[in-house]
N, C-alpha and C positions, 0 to 999 in steps of 0.2 A: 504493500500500500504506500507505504514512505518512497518507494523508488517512481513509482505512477504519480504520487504529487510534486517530488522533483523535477519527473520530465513534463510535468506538464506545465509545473512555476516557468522552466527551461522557455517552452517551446511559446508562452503568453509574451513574457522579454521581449523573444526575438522579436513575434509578431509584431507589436508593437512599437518597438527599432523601427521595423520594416515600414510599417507605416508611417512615421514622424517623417523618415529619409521621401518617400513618397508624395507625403504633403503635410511640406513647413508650415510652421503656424505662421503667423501672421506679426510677429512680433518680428521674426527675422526678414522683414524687408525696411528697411533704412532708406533715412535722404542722408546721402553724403551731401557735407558742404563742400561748395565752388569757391576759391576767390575771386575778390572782384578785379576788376582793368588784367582780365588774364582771358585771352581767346582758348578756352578751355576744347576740348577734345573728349567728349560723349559720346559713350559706346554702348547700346542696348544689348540687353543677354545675348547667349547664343540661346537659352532655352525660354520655352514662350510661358506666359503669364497661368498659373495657376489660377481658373475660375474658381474652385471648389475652394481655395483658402486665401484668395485675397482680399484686401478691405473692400469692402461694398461700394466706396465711394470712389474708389481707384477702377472698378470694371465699367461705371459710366463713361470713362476715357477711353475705352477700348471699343473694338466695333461689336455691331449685333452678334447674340451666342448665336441665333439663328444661322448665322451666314457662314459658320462655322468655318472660319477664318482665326489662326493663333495671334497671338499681340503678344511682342516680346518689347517690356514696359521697364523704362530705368525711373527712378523718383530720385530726384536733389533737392539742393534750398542754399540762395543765399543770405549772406546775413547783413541786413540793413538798418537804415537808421527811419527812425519817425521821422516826416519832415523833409528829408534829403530827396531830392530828382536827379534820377539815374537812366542812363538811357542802354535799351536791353539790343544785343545783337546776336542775330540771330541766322549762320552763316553756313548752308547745306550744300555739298557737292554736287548733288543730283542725281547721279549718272541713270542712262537709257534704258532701264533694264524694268521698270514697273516699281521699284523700289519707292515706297514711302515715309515718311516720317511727321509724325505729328507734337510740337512743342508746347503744353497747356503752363499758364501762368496761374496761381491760387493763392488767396489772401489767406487761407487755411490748410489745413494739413488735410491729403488726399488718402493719406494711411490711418485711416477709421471708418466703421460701419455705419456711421450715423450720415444719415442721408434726406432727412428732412430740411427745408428752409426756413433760417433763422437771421436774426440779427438786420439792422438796416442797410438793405441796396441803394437807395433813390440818395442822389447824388456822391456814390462813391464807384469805383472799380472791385469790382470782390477778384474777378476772374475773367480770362479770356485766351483764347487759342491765337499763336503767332500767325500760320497760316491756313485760309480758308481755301489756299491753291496750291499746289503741290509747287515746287521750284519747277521752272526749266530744267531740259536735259542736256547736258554737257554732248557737245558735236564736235565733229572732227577738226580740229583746228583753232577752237575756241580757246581765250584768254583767260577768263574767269575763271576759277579756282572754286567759287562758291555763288549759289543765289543770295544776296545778302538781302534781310528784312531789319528795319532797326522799330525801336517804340521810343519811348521817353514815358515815361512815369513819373510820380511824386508819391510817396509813401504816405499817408495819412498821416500826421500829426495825434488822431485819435485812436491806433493805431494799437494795439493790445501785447502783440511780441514783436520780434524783430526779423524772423523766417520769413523769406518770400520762395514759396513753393516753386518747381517745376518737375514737368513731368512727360519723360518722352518716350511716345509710343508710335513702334515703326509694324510693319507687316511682314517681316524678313529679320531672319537672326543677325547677329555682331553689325549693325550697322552702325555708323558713326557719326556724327552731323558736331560743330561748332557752334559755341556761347560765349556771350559775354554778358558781362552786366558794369558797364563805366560809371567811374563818377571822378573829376566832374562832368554830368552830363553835357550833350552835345545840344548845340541851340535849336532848339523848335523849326526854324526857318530850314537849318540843313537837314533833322531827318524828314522834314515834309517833304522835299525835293525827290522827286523822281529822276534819274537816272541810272540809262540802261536796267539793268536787271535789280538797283537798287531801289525799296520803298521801303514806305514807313509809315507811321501814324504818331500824334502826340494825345497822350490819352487825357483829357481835359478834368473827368473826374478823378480825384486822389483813390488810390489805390487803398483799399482799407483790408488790414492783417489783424484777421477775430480767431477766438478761440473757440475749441468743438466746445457746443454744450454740453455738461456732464462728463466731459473729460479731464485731466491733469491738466488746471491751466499753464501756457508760459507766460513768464511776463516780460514786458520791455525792458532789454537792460539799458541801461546808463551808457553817456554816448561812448563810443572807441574813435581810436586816431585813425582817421581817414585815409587811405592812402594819398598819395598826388598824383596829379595830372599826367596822365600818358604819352603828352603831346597835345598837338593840336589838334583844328574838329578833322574828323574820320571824313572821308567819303570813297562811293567806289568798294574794293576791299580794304579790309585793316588788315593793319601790320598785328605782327603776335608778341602783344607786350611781356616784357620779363615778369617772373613769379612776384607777386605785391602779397605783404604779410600785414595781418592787421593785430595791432598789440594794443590788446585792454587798457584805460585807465587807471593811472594808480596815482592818485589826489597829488601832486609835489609838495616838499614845503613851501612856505611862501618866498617868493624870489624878491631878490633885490635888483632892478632893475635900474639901471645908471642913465635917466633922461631927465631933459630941463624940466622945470618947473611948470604947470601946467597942461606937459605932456605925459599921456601915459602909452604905454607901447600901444602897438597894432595885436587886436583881441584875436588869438587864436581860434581853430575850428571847436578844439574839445579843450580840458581841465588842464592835458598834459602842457604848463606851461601857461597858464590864463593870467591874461592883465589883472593884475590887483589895485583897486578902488576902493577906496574908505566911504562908509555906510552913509548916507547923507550928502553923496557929494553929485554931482551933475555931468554926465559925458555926454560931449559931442561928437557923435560915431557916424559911419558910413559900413552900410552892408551892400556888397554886392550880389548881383544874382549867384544863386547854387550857394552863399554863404552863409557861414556859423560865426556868430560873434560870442565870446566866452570870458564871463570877466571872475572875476574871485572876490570876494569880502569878508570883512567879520564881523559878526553881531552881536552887541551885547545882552541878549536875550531880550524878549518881549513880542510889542505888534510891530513886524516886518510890513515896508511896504513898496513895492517897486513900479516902479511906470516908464510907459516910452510916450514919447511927443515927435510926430513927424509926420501920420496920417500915411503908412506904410503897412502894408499887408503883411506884418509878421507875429512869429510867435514864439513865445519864451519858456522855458523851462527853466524851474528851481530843483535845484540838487545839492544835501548834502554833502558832505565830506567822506561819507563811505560809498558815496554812488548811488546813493538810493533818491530816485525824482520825487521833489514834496510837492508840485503843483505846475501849473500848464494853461496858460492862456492865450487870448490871440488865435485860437485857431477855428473860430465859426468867422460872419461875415463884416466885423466891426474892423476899425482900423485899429491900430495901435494895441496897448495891451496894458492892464492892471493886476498886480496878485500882494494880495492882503492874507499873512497867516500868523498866528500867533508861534515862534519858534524858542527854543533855548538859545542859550549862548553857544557860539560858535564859528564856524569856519561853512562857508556856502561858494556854488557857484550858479550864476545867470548864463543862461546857454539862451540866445537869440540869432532863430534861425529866416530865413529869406521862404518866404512862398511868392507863389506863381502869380496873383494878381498881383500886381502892384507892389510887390515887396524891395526894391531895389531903391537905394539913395539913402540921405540924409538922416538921420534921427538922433533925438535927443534921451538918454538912458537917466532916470530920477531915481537915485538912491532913496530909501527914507521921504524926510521933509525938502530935500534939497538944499540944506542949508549951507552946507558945506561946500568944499571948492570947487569949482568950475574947471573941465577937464574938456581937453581935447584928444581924442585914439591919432595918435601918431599915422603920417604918411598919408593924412586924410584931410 
């Protein structure tokens, strides 16, 4: 009897080995993250997408089961800032052979079952498909290297995490197509431009990145240091910029900064490094388009209060010293921006970022009461 429930403990095991190897749960599909300003190189399985155990919301992307056709399906995500306009390229070889490839962009994670609609659409971007035409087919003799599509985006400001989904699914194993995701982005004007085989679109509504209901939320982290500029604006094909590393914040001590009187440096994108201003006191700054203005201060605890003057489409976040955002204004249809909070003592910073109406020029940053001295942001 003992030796009959051994083999049969034995032979339950395997089966069930056998099984799991057969079909993964659902846990082991991952979005690998992409860097940004990096013409990345995307290569879907060789083997085709499990119906029977993949998230519910990831077979929407795939074709009819009917038509019984396999989808071998890769999922990424890059990682973005609230606020920041990035523009997405999107760069496929083609070749003549029936080969397809489909690029989907998602303000939420496509690896979950839950497939109901939620949260607010009407004036935001949740989601959309790069191409609704397959590329051209590469011909004898032809130049191009790829059909290039670009977009231009703006990440929501209201914006829940920092992941912006994709997800690409071809008809044909190991195929490979080109991404990018740039910042700073490329101006409006040039990805609207049609040439040759290159278009585009500038998505007017902000892209908004929610989190599944009932799921493990993520939350927005605290901003990172941006990479630079890859060059100038793109057109045609892009060149394949070097690997860009993005390194987290880590609050600096306070700097001593060696300028005249009146003058305080030129306000970095993120904390690493931010002009420092005494509480109370009045800058006159200049943002330009795609920028982050980032100042530091310290409080002697109470009612904090901050304001801009310039009648400028932007929007500000307050943040701690450990990175943690205390509060966020500016980002519905009012100009300028106010945030009132009662704080301890401490060490803060004002991160004032540029949006797409009207955000670019002149403004005036009100410490407190403004009593205090009268500042000018250097180079401005």
């Amino acid at each position: 009897m003992r030796a009959f429930m051994r083999s049969f403990l034995i032979l339950a095991v395997v089966t069930i080995a056998c099984s799991l190897a057969a079909n993964p749960v659902r846990g082991q599909i991952t979005a690998e993250v992409l860097p940004l300003n990096t013409l990345v190189v995307v290569r879907v399985p060789g083997v085709p997408l499990d119906r029977r155990t993949a998230p519910r919301k990831l077979l929407a992307r795939c074709s009819y089961e009917s038509q019984k056709v396999p989808d071998y399906v890769k999922v990424a995500r890059f990682t973005v800032v609230p606020g920041q306009k990035y523009t997405l390229y999107d760069c496929h070889p083609a070749p003549a052979d029936g080969t397809r490839i489909s690029v989907y962009l998602d303000g939420d994670t496509p690896l979950t079952n839950y497939t109901a609609s939620y949260g607010k659409s009407e004036g935001f971007t949740r989601s959309f498909v790069t191409r609704f035409q397959q590329p051209w087919p590469i011909v004898r003799g032809e130049q191009a290297s790829c059909d290039l599509v670009r977009y231009n985006i703006t990440i929501a400001p209201q914006s829940e995490h920092n992941s912006l989904y994709v997800t690409f699914v071809s008809n044909k194993p190991g195929v490979s197509t080109r991404i990018m995701l740039k910042t700073p982005a490329d101006s409006d004007d040039n990805v609207k431009k049609s040439a040759k085989r290159s278009w585009g679109d500038v998505k007017s509504a902000p892209f908004l990145l929610t989190n599944i209901p009932g799921e493990s939320p993520v939350t927005a982290k605290p901003p990172v240091t941006l990479p630079g500029p890859t060059g100038g604006q793109v057109s045609g094909i892009p060149p394949v910029p070097g690997n860009v590393t993005q390194t987290p914040v880590v609050p600096p001590p306070p700097p001593q900064p060696n300028i005249p009187p009146g003058i305080v440096a030129e306000a970095p994108a993120t904390s690493a490094g931010a002009t420092v201003i005494p509480y109370n006191s009045t800058v006159r700054a200049y943002i330009n388009r795609s920028d982050y203005d980032t100042f530091r201060f310290d409080f002697a605890g109470g009612r904090m209060r901050i304001a801009s003057r310039g009648g400028l489409d932007i929007v500000a976040d307050l943040w701690d010293a450990k990175g943690n955002r205390l509060a966020r204004d500016g980002q519905d249809t009012r100009k300028d921006f106010v945030i009132e909070a009662n704080l301890p003592a401490g060490s803060y910073y004002i991160q004032i970022r540029f949006m797409y109406h009207g955000g670019e020029g002149p403004y005036t940053l009100i410490l407190g009461d403004g009593s205090g001295p009268v500042l000018t942001e250097a180079n401005k």
